[in-house]
N, C-alpha and C positions, 0 to 999 in steps of 0.2 A: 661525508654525510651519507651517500649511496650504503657503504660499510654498514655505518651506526645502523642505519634502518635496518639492514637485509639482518643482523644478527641480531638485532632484536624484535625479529619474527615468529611465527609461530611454529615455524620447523627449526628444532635447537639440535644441531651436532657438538658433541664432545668431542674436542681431538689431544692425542697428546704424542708427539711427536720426538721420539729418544734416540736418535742414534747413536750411543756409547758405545754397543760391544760387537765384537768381530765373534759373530756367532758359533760355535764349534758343535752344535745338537742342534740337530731339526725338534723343536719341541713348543713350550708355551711364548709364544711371542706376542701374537697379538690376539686384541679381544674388543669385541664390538657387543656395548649391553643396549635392547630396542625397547622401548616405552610408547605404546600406545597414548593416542589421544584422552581415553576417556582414563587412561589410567594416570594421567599426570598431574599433578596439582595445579598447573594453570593452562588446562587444556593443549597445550605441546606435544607434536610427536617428537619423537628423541629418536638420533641416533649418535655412538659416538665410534672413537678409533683408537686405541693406542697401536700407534709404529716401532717397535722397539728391533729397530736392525740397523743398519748401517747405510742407508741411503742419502740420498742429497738432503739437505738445511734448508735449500731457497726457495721462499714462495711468493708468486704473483700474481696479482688479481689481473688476469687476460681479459682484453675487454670484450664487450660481444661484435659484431662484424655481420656486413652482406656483402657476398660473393656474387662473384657475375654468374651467367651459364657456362657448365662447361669447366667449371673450377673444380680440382680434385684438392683429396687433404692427403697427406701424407700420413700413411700409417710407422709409426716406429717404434722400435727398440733399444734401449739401454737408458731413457731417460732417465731414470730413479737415480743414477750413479753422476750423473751431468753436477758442475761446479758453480754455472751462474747461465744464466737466461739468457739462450741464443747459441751453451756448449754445446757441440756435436763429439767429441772426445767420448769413440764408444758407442757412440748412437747408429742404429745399421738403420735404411730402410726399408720395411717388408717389403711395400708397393704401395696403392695409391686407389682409393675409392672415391665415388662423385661424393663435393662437397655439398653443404645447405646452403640455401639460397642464404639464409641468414642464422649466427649461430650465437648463444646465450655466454654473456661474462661468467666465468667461473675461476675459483679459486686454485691455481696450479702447483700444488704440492706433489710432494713424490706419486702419492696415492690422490689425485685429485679430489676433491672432496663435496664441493658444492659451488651453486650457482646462482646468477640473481633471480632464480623464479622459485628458490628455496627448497632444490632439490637437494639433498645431500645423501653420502654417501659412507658409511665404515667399509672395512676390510681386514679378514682374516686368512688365512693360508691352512689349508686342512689338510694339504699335498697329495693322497689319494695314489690309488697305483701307479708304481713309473712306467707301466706298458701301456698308458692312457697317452702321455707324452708326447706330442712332436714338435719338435720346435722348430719347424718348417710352419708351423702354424703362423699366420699375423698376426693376431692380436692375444696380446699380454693380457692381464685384469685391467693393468693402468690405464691402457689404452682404452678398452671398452668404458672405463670409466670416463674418459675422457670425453669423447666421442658423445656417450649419451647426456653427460652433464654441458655440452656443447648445443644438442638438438633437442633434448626431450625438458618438459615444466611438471612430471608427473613421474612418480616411483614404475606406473604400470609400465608406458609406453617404453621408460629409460630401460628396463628386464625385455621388455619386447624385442626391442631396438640392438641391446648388445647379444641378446640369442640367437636373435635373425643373422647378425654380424658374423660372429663366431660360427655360426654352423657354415655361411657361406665361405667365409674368405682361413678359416682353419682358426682355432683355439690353440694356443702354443706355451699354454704354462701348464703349471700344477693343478690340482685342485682348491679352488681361490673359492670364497665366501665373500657374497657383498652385501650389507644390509643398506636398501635403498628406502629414504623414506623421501614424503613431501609433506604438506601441511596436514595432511588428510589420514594419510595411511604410511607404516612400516615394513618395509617386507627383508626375507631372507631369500637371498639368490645364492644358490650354488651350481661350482661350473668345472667340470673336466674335460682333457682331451679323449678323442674316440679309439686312439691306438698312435703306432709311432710311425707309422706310413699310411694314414688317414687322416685327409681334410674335414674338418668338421669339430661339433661339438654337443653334448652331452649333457642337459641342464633344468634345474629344475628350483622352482619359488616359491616359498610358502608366505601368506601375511598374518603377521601380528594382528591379532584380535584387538580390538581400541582398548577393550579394557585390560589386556595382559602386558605382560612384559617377558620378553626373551634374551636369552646370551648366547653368542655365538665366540667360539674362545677354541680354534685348530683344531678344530674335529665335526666330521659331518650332522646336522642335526637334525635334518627334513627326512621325515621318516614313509609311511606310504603318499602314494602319489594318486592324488583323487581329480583326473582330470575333466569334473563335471562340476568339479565346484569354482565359485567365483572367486574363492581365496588363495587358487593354487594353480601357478601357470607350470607348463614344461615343455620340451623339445618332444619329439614322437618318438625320436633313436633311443630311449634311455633304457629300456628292457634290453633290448638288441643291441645295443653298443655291452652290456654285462655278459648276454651270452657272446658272445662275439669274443669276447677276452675272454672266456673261462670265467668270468667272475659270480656268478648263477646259473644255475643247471635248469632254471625256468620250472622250476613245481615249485610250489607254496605259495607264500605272497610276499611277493616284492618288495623291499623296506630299502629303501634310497642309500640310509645312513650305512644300514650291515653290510650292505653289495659295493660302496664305495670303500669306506673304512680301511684305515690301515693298520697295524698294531697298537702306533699308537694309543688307542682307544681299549684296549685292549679286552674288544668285542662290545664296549658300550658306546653308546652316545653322547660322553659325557666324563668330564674330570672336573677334578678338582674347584677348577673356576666355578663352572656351570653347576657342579652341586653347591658350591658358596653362594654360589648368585641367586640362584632359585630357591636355595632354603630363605637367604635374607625378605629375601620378598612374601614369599608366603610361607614362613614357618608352621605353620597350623595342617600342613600336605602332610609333615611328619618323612619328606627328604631324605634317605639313607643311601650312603656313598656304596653299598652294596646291590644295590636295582641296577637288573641290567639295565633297563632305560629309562631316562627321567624324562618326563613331559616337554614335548616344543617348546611351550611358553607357559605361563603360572599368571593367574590374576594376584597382580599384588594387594595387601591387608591394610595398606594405608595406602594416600594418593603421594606420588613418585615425587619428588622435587628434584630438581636439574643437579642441585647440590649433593643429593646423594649419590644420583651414579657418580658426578665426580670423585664424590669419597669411596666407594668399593673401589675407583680403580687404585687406590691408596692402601687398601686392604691387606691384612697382613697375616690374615688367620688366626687371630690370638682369641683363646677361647676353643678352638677347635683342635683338632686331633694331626693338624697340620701347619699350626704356631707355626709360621717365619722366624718369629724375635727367638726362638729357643737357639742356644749353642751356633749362633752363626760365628764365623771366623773369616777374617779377609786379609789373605795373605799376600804382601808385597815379596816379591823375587828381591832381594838384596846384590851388592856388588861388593868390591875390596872396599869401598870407601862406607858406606851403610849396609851391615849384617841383615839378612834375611828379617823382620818385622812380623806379629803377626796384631793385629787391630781385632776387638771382640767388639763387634757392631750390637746393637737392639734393632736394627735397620735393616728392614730385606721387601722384596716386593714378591707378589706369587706368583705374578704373568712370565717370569722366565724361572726354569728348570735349569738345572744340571749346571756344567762348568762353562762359564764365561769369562774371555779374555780381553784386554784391548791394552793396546799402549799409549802408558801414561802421558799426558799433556807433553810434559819437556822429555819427551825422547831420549829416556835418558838409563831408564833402570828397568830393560826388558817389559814385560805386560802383567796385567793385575790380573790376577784373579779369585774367585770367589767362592768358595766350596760350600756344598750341603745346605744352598738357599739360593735367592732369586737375586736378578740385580737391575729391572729397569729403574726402579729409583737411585740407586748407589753408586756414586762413582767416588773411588779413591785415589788420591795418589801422593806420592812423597815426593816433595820438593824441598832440597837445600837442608833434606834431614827431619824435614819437620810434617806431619801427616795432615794432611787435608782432606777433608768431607763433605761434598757436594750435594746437597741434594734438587735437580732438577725440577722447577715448575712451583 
C-alpha cells in the first residue's frame, strides 16, 4: 500500500530500464526529459530515466532506518554490475563517512532513483574530458545518488548534499548529469572530476522553470553560471578547475556546456534528441538542428501529460529528416547449421547510435547486431531457426 501511495504522488518519475546490449560506442544511451509543475497537466513535476546499458535487473525497496551515534555508511563501488541483494562480487570499498542518525526508504536500482518523501531522480552520462578523471575518487553518480536519496526530502538539499560530498571525499567518474526533482521543483545537476591526481569536484545546477520543460540526453546543457540567482546553484572551483586543465584561457564568458563538452557534441549543446524534444514541445520557437545552441528548457504549447514523455521515449523520428523506420537492417551472424540472415525491421529506437552487440538468449549463434539505426527497443534473436522479436516494456 506504502508503494501504491508513494507513486501516485505528485512527483511522477519515468523510468525504463534496458539492459540488452554490450555497448561498443560511447554515444546516445540515456535520456532524462524534466516537466515543470506548472507545465503538466495534473500539476506533477516529472522526471524520468531510460538506462540502456548493461547493468544489474534487481531492484529493492530499502527500507528507511535509525542508526546509533557513531555509525558510518560504507561508501562503494561496482554496485551497478552486482547479481542479487547482499552480492559483493566486484564490489571495492572506497572508505566510509558518518552515517544519519535516520535515513529515507528508497528505491534501490542500478541508478537509484527515488524515495518515500518523493524525491526522485534520472541520470544521464555526458563523460566530459578524461583529464577530469580519477578514479581514486569515492563516490560514483550511483552513490551520491544514493546517499542523498537516503538523507535529503527536497531536489535543493539532495544537489547540496552530493556537491558538498563529492568536492570533499573526491568525485571518481565521468561526467554524469542528474535531474533531481521533488513535489515542488525540477532541477538539472551536472558533475565532473577536477583532474586525475585531484580530490575533489566540479559542479554545477540549473532549475527547470515550473512552467518549461527540459531534456537532458549525453551532453552537457547548463550553459552560464549565474551564481546570484535562486535557480542556479554551483561549486566555486568550476572556472579554476577549466583553467587548471587547459580547458579555458579565462577571457570571455564562461559557458559551462562549451568548456566541459566533448566532440561528441560537436561544439553544440544539443543533438538529435534534445532538438526532437524541444521542437515537440514548443514547435512555434521554429527549432533548427543547425543552431549552435538550443535553449535549456522551452515552455511547452499544450499542458505535458505523463503519457507523452512516456511516448517520445518511444520516438522514432518519422516525419523528420532522421526517420529510424527508413532502411533499417538486423543482421544475425549465421553458423554451418543457419546461413547468415538478414531481418528488415520498421523498428528502431533513437536513444542509441552506432553498432550494438549482445549475445543471443541461447548462446548459441555468436551476437546480434544492428546497423545504421538504434536498438533500445530491439531485441532479436534466432532460435531453433526461427526469428524472434522482442520488444521490451
Amino acid at each position: 500500500m506504502r508503494m501504491k501511495r508513494l507513486l501516485a504522488s505528485l512527483t511522477v518519475l519515468v523510468f525504463a530500464f534496458l539492459p540488452l546490449f554490450a555497448q561498443e560506442f560511447v554515444g546516445q544511451n540515456c535520456t532524462s526529459i524534466m516537466v515543470g509543475k506548472k507545465a503538466s497537466a495534473d500539476g506533477s513535476v516529472i522526471t524520468s530515466h531510460t538506462c540502456d546499458g548493461v547493468y544489474r535487473t534487481w531492484a529493492q525497496w530499502e527500507p528507511a532506518a535509525d542508526h546509533e551515534p557513531g555509525a558510518l555508511h560504507a561508501v562503494q563501488r561496482g554496485t551497478m554490475n552486482t547479481r542479487f541483494r547482499g552480492d559483493t562480487t566486484g564490489v571495492k570499498l572506497m572508505g566510509q563517512i558518518p552515517e544519519a542518525a535516520h535515513t529515507y526508504a528508497y528505491l534501490n536500482t542500478a541508478y537509484p532513483c527515488l524515495n518515500e518523501k518523493q524525491l526522485a531522480m534520472g541520470e544521464t552520462t555526458f563523460v566530459g574530458p578524461d583529464t577530469l578523471v580519477n578514479e581514486a575518487g569515492w563516490f560514483t553518480i550511483e552513490e551520491l545518488e544514493r546517499v542523498a536519496l537516503q538523507r535529503c526530502d527536497n531536489a535543493r538539499d539532495a544537489i547540496r548534499l552530493m556537491g558538498s560530498l563529492a568536492e570533499e571525499y573526491g568525485y571518481g567518474d565521468e561526467g554524469e548529469c542528474l535531474t533531481v526533482a521533488d513535489k515542488n521543483e525540477v532541477w538539472q545537476f551536472e558533475i565532473l572530476g577536477v583532474g586525475h591526481e585531484k580530490v575533489g569536484a566540479a559542479w554545477v545546477a540549473q532549475r527547470i522553470p515550473d512552467d518549461h520543460v527540459a531534456v537532458s540526453a549525453n551532453i552537457p546543457r547548463i550553459g552560464k553560471i549565474n551564481r546570484k540567482s535562486k535557480d542556479m546553484l554551483a561549486s566555486a572551483n568550476v572556472e579554476q578547475v577549466a583553467l587548471d586543465n587547459g580547458l579555458w584561457d579565462g577571457k570571455g564568458e564562461f559557458v559551462f556546456w562549451k568548456v566541459f563538452n566533448t566532440d561528441y557534441g560537436n561544439g553544440r549543446n544539443f543533438n538529435d534528441r534534445e532538438w526532437f524534444i524541444l521542437n515537440h514541445f514548443a514547435p512555434s520557437l521554429g527549432l533548427t538542428y543547425d543552431m549552435e545552441e538550443l535553449p535549456f528548457s522551452v515552455k511547452p504549447e499544450q499542458p505535458v501529460d505523463v503519457r507523452e514523455v512516456m511516448a517520445l521515449f518511444r520516438e522514432t523520428y518519422e516525419g523528420t529528416d532522421f526517420d529510424m523506420t527508413r532502411n533499417v537492417k538486423l543482421a544475425l551472424p549465421g553458423n554451418k547449421e543457419h546461413p547468415a540472415d538478414t531481418i528488415v525491421s520498421p523498428i528502431a529506437n533513437p536513444w542509441m547510435n552506432g553498432v550494438m552487440s549482445r549475445t543471443p538468449p541461447d548462446g548459441s549463434r555468436g551476437v546480434v547486431r544492428l546497423f545504421a539505426c538504434n536498438t533500445a527497443s530491439l531485441l532479436a534473436a534466432r532460435r531453433g531457426g526461427r526469428h524472434l522479436l522482442a520488444l521490451p516494456g
